[in-house]
N, C-alpha and C positions, 0 to 999 in steps of 0.2 A: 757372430760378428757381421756378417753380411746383411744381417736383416736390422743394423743398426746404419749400416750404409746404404742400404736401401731407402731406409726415412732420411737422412740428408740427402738424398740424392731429389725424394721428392718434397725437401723443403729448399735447396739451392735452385732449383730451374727456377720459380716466380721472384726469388733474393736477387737473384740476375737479372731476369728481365726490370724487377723493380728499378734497381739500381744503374739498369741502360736507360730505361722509360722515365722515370718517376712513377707507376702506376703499373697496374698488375692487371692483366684481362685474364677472365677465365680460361684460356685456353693455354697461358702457360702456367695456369693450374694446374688443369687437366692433364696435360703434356708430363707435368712433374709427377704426378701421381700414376700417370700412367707407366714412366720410364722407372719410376721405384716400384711396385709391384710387379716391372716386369726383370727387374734384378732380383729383387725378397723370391720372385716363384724359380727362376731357372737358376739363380745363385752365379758363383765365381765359372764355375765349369763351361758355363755357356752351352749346355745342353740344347740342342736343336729339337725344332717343331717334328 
């Protein structure tokens, strides 16, 4: 389940910025891609570094 919230997590960051901006920069691409990969690896637990 969590690794299905993980990909809406990094499909909603740029749907947001799109939808504040009109337009999408890669950096809240990145940013969403980055904050879902970093949910999909550590999961709900929020296991620390």
């Amino acid at each position: 389940m969590h690794r299905l919230i993980s990909v809406l997590i990094a499909i909603a960051v740029p749907a947001v910025a799109f939808g504040m901006n009109g337009e999408v920069a890669i950096e809240f691409i990145v940013l969403g891609a980055v904050m879902g990969f970093a949910y999909w690896y550590w999961g709900p637990t929020g296991t620390l570094l």
